[in-house]
C-alpha beads as a LAMMPS data file, in Angstrom:
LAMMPS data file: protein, C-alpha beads

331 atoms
330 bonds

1 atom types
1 bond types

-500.0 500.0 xlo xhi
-500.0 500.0 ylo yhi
-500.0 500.0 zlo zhi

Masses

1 110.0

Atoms # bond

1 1 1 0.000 0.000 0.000
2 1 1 0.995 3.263 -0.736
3 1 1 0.598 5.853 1.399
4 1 1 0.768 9.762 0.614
5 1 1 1.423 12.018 4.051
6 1 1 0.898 15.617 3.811
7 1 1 2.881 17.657 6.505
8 1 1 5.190 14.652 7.129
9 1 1 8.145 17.114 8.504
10 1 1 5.730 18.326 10.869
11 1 1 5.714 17.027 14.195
12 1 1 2.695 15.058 14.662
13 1 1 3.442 13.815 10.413
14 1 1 6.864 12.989 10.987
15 1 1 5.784 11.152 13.308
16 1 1 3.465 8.804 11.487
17 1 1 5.892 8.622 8.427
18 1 1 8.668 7.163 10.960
19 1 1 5.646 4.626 11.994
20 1 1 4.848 4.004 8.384
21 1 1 8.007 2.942 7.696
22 1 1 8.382 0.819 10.149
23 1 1 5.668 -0.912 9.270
24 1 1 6.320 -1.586 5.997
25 1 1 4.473 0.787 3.917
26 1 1 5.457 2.995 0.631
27 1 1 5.717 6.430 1.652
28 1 1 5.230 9.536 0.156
29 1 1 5.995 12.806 1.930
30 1 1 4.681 16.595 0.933
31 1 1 5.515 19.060 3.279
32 1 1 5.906 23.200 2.467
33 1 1 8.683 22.964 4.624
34 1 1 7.665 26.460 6.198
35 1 1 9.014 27.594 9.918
36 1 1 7.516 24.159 11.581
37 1 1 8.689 21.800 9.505
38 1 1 11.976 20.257 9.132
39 1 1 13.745 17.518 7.255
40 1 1 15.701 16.521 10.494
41 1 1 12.488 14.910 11.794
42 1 1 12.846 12.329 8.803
43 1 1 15.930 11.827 8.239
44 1 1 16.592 8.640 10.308
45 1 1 13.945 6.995 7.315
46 1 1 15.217 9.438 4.583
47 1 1 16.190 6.480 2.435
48 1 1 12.617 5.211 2.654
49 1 1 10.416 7.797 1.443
50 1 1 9.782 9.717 -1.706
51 1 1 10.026 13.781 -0.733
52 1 1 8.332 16.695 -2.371
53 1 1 8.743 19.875 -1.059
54 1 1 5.749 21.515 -2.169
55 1 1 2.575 23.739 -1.062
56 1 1 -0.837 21.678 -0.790
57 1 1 -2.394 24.939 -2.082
58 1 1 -0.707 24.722 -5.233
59 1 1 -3.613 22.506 -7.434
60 1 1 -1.090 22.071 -10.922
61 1 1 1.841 20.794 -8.489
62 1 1 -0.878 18.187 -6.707
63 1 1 -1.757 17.050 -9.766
64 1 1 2.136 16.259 -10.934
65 1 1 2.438 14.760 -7.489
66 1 1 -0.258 12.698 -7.821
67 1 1 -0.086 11.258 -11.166
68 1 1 3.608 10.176 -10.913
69 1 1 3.039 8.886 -7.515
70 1 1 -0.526 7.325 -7.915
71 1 1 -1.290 6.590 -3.744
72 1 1 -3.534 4.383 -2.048
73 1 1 -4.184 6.257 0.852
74 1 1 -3.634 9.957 1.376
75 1 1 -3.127 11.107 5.039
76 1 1 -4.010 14.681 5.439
77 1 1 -1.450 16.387 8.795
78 1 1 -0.482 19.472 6.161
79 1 1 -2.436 22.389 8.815
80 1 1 -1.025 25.440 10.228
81 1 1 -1.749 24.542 13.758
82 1 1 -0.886 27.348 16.336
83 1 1 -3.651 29.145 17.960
84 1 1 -1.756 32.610 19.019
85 1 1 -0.236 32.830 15.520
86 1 1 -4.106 32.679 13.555
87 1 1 -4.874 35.874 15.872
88 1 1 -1.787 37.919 15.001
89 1 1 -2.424 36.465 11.026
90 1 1 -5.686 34.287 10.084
91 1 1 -4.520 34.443 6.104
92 1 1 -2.186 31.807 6.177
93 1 1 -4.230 29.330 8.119
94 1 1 -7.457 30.148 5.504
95 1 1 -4.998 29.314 2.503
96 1 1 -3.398 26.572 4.136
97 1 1 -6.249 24.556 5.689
98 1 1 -9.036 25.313 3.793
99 1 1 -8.088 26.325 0.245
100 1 1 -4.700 23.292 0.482
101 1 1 -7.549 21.032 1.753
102 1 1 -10.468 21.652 -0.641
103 1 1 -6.977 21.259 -3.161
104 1 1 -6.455 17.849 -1.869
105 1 1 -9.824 16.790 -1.687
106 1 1 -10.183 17.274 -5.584
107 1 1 -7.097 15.757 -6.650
108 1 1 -7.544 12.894 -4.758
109 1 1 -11.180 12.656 -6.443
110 1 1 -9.566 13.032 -9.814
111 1 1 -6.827 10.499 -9.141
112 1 1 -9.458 7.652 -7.704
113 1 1 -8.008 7.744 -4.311
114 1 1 -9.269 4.434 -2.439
115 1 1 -9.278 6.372 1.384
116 1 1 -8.485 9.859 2.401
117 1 1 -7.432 10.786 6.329
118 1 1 -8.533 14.323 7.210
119 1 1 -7.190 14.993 10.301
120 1 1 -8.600 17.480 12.318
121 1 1 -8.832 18.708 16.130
122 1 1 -10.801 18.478 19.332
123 1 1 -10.822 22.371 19.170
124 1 1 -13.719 22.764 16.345
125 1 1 -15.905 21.421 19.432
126 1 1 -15.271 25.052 21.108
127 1 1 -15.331 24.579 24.814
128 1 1 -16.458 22.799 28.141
129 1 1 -17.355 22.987 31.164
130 1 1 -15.961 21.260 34.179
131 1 1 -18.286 18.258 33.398
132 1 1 -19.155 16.742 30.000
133 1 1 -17.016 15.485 26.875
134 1 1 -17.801 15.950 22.872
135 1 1 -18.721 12.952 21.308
136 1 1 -18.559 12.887 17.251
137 1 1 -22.351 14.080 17.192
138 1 1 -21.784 17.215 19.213
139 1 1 -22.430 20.182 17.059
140 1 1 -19.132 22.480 15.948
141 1 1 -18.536 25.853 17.745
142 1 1 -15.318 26.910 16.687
143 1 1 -13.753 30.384 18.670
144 1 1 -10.414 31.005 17.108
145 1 1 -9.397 31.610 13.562
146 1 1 -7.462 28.456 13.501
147 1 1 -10.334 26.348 15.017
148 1 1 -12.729 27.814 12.103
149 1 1 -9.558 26.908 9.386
150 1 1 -9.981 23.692 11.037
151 1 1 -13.923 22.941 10.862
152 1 1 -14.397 24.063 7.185
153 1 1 -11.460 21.437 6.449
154 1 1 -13.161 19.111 8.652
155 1 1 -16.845 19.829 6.939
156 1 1 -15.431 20.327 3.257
157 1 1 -14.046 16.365 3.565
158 1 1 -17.458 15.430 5.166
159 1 1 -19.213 17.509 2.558
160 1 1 -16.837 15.376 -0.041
161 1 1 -17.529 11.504 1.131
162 1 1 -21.812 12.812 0.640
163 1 1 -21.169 15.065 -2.495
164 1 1 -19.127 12.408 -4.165
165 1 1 -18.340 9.992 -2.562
166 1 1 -15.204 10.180 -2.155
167 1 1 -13.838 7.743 0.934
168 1 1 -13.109 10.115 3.575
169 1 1 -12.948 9.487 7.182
170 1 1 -12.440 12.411 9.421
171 1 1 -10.719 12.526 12.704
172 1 1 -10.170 14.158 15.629
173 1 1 -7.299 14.259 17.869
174 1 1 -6.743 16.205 21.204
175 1 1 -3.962 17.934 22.104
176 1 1 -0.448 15.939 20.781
177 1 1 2.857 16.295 22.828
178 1 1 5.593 14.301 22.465
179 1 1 8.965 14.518 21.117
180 1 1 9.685 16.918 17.874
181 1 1 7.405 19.221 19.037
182 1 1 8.159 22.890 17.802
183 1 1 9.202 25.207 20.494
184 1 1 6.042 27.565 20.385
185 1 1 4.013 25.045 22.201
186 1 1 3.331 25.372 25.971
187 1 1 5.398 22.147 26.896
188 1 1 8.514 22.485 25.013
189 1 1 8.266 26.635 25.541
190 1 1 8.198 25.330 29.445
191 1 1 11.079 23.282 28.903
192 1 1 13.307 25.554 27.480
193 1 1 12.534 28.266 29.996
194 1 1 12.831 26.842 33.297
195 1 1 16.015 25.091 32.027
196 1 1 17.256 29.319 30.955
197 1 1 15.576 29.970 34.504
198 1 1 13.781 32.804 32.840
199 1 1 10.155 33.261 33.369
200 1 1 7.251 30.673 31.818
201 1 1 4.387 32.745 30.432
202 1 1 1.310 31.013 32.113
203 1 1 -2.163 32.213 30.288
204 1 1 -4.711 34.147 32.815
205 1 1 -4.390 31.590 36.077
206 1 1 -3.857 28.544 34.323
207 1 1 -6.641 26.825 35.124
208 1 1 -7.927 25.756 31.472
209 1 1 -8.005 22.576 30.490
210 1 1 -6.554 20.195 28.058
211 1 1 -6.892 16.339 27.059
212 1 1 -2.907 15.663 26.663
213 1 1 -2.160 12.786 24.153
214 1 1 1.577 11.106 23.749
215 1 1 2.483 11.911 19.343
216 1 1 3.309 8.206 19.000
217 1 1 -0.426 6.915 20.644
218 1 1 -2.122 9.684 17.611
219 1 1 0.197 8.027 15.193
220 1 1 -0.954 4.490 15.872
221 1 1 -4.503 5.286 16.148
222 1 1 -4.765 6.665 12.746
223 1 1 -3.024 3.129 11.192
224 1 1 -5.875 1.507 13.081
225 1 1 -8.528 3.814 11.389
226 1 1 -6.750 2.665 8.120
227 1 1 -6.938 -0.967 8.808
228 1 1 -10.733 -0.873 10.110
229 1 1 -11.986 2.896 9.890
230 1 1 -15.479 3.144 7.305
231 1 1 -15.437 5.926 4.823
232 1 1 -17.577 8.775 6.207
233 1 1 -17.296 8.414 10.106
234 1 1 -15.390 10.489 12.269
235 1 1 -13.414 9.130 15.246
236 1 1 -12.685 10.947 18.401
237 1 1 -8.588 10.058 19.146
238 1 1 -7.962 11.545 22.790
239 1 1 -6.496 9.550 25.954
240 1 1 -8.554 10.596 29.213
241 1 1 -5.754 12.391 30.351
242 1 1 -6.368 15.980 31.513
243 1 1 -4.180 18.664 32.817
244 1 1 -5.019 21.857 33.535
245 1 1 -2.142 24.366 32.355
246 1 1 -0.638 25.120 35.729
247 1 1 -0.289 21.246 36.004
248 1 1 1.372 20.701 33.253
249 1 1 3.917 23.607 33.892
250 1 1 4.685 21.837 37.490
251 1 1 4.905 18.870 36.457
252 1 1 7.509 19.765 34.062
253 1 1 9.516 21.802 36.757
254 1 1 9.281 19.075 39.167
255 1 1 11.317 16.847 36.657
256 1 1 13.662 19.668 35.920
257 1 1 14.112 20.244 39.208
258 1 1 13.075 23.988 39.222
259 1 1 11.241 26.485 41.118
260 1 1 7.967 27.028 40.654
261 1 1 9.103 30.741 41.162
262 1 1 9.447 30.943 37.413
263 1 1 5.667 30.905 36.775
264 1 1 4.340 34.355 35.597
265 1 1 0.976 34.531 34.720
266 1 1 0.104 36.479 31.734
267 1 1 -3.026 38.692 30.497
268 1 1 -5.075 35.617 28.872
269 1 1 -5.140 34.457 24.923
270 1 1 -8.264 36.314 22.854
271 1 1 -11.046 33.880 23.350
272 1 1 -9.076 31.138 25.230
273 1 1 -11.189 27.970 25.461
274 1 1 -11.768 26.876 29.063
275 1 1 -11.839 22.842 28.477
276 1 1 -11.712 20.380 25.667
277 1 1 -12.331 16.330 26.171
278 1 1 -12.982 13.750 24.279
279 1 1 -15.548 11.397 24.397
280 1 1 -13.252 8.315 22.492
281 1 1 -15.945 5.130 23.218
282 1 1 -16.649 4.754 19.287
283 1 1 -12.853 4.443 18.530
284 1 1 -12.463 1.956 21.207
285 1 1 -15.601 -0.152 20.692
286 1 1 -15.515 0.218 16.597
287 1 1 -11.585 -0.173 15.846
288 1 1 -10.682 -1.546 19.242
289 1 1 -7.814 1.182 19.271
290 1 1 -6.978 2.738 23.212
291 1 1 -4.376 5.255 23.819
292 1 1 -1.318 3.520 25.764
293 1 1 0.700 5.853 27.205
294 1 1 0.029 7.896 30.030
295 1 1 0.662 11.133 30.884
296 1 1 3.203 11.386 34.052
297 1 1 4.739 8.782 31.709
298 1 1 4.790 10.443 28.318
299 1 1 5.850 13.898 30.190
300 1 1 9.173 12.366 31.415
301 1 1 9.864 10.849 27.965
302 1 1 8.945 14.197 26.213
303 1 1 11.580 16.104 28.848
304 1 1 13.791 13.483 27.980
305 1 1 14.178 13.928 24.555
306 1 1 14.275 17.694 24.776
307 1 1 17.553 17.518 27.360
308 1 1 19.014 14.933 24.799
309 1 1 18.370 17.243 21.772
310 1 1 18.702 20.842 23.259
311 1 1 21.093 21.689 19.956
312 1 1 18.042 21.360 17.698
313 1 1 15.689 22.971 19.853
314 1 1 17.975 25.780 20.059
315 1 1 18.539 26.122 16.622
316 1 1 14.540 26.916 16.411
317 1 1 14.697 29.075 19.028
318 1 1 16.882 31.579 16.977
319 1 1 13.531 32.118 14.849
320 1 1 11.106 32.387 17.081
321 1 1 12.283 36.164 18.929
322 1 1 10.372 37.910 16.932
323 1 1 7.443 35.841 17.244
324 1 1 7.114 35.821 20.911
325 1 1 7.359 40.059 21.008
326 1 1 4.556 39.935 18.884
327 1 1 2.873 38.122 21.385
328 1 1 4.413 39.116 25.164
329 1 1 6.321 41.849 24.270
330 1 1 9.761 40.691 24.715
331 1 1 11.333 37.195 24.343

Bonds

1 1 1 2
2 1 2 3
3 1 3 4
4 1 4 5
5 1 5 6
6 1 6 7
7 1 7 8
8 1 8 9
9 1 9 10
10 1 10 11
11 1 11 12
12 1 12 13
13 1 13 14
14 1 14 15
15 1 15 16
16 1 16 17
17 1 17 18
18 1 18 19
19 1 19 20
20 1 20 21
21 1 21 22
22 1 22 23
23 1 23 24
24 1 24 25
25 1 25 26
26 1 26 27
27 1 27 28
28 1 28 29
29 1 29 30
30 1 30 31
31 1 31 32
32 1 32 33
33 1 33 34
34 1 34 35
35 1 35 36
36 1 36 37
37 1 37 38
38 1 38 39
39 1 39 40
40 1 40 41
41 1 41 42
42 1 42 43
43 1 43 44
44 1 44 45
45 1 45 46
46 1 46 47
47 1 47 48
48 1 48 49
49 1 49 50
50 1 50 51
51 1 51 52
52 1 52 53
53 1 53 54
54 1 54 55
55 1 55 56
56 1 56 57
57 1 57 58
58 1 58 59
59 1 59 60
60 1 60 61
61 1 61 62
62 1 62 63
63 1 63 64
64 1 64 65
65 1 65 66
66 1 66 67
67 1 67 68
68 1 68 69
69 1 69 70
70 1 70 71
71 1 71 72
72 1 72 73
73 1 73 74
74 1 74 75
75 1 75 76
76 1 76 77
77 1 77 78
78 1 78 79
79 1 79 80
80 1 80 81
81 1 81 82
82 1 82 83
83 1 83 84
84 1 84 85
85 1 85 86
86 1 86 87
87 1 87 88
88 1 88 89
89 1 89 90
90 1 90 91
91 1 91 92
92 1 92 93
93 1 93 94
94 1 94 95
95 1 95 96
96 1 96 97
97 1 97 98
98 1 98 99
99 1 99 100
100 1 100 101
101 1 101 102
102 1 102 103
103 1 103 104
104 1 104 105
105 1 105 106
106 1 106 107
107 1 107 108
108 1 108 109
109 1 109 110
110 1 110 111
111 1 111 112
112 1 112 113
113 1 113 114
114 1 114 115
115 1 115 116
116 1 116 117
117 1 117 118
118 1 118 119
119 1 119 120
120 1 120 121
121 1 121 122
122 1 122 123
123 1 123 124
124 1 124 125
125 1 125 126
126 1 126 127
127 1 127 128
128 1 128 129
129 1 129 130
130 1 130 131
131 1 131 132
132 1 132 133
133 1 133 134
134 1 134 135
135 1 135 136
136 1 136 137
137 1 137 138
138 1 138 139
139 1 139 140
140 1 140 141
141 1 141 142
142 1 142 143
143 1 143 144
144 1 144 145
145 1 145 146
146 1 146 147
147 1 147 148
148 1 148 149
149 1 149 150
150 1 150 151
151 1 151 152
152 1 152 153
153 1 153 154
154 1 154 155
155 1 155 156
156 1 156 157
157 1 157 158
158 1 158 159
159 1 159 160
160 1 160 161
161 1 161 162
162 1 162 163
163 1 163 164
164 1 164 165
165 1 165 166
166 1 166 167
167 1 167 168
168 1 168 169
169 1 169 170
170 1 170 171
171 1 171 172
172 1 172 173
173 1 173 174
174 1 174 175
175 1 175 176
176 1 176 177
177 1 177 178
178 1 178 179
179 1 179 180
180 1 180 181
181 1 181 182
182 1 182 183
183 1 183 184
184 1 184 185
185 1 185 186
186 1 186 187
187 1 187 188
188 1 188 189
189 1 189 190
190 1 190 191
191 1 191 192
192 1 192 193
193 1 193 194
194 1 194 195
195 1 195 196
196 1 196 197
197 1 197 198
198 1 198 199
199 1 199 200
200 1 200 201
201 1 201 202
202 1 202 203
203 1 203 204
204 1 204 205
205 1 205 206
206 1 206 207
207 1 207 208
208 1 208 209
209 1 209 210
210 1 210 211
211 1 211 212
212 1 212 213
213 1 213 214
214 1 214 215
215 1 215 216
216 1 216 217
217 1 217 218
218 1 218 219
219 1 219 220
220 1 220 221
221 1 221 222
222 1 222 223
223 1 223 224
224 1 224 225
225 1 225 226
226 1 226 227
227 1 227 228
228 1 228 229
229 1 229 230
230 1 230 231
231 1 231 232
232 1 232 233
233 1 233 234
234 1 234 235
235 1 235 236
236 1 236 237
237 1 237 238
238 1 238 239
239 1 239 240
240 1 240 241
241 1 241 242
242 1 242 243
243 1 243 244
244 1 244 245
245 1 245 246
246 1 246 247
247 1 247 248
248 1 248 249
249 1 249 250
250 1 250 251
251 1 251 252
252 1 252 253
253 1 253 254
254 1 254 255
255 1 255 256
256 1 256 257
257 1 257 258
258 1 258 259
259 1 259 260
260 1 260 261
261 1 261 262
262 1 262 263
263 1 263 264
264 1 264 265
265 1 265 266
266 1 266 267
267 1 267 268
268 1 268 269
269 1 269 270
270 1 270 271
271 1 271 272
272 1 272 273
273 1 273 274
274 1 274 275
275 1 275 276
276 1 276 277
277 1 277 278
278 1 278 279
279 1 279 280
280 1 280 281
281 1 281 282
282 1 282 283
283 1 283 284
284 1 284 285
285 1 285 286
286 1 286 287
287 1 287 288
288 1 288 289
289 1 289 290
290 1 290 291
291 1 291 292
292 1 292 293
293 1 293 294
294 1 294 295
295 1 295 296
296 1 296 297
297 1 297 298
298 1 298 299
299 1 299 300
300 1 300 301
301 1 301 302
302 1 302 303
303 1 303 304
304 1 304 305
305 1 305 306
306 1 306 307
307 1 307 308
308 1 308 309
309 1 309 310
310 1 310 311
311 1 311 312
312 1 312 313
313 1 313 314
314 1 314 315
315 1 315 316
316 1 316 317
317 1 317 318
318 1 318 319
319 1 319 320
320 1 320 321
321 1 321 322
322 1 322 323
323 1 323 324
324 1 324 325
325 1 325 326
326 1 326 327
327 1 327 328
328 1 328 329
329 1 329 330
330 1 330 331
């Protein structure tokens, strides 16, 4: 089987194409190679894969792509994905998640595509409460440019598998950590701070509330929706395990060994979402598929990793200055 993987430099992509690999399967790999992604994430399967750098936007290169290639199975990670970035900019998350995905979506209708992934997030729910989770029937309430980017990709691959049936199946991760991760993120932003003891930006109090899932569990879940997924359902992918904010900082300090001293709370995101959770019983009862690793588990690896690979995190770092006075002021 051959499998084309949009956004496979990115860090929840890479992630699967190292997986894909591994398990056997003929790998293509599209990624615009913009500020988040990065070749070093592949490498180690370089050898394996056929690369195209390329923008998903772009219909004529698509079409190139997928006539020579002629995949199977097209796995759709290709997003712009971070929240405080749509509110300084929404442009480049329209173009890239909506326009590169209604792109996609015809190509792989032209070129008789057999399934197509669409990958989206547990944020085009909106929010919670302290109580409840979103099942796959709860209604879409979107409150950030990138969550909206996110729902009309979401509803133009729904809107695909009834217009024409193409063979989409849509679904819907929580919030990824894990290795790889780009340093914009709260976790890896957390890590490289308290290990510079300089202050961590904490949002308002932070007391919202996020369902944290290890990369590598998303990864597998998704080859499980390949093996037994249906063409036009949507699976929930989360673990159970939620954090608020302020937990997640701590617990990352306590393995650093650092004072929570370095906390400073700051004035609170544009429409910050209180909760999200997943309700993931269809996943487990229809494709038998349960996240395994949990989260004081998957926190240690993830701090892990970043200690053992400072040099590349570093290197990103360099880019991000300017970024980060955008959004706090200074770096």
């Amino acid at each position: 089987m051959k499998i084309l993987v949009t956004g496979g430099a990115g860090f929840i992509g890479s992630e699967f194409v190292r997986q894909a690999v591994k398990n056997g399967y003929e790998v293509v790999v599209i990624d615009k190679l913009t500020y988040a992604g990065d070749i070093e994430r592949i490498k180690s399967v370089w050898d394996n894969i056929h690369f195209y750098k390329g923008d998903i936007a772009n219909l004529e290169l698509m079409e190139i792509i997928f006539s020579i290639e002629k995949p199977d199975v097209v796995v759709h990670w290709a997003a712009e994905s971070h929240v405080d970035r749509s509110i300084l900019d929404a442009a480049p998350f329209m173009e890239t998640n909506v326009k590169g995905t209604q792109v996609l979506l015809d190509v792989s209708k032209k070129f008789n595509v057999k399934l197509f992934i669409n990958i989206a997030t547990d944020e085009i729910y909106g929010e919670l409460g302290e109580e409840g989770k979103f099942t796959e029937e709860t209604p879409l309430n979107p409150n950030s440019p990138y969550s909206v980017s996110k729902a009309s990709a979401d509803m133009l691959g729904r809107a695909y598998y009834r217009t024409y049936g193409l063979p989409v199946i849509t679904v819907r991760p929580s919030n990824n950590y894990g290795p790889w991760q780009y340093p914009e993120k709260l976790i890896p932003v957390v890590i490289l701070k308290a290990l510079n003891n300089e202050p961590i930006p904490v949002y308002g109090r932070g007391q919202n509330i996020r369902e944290w899932l290890y990369v590598s569990d998303c990864a597998e879940a998704v080859f499980e929706i390949i093996a037994k997924g249906k063409p036009g359902e949507i699976y929930n992918v989360g673990s159970g395990e939620e954090r608020r904010n302020i937990e997640v900082v701590k617990a990352i300090l306590s393995l650093l060994n650092k004072s929570e001293d370095l906390i400073s709370f700051v004035k609170d995101r544009p429409g910050h979402d209180f909760r999200y959770a997943l309700d993931v019983s269809k996943i487990e009862r229809e494709i038998g598929w349960k996240a395994k690793v949990k989260f004081d588990e998957g926190i240690e690896k993830t701090v892990r990793w970043y200690l053992d690979n400072l040099d590349w995190v570093q290197e990103k770092v360099k880019f991000l200055k300017s970024y980060w006075e955008k959004v706090y002021g200074k770096y």
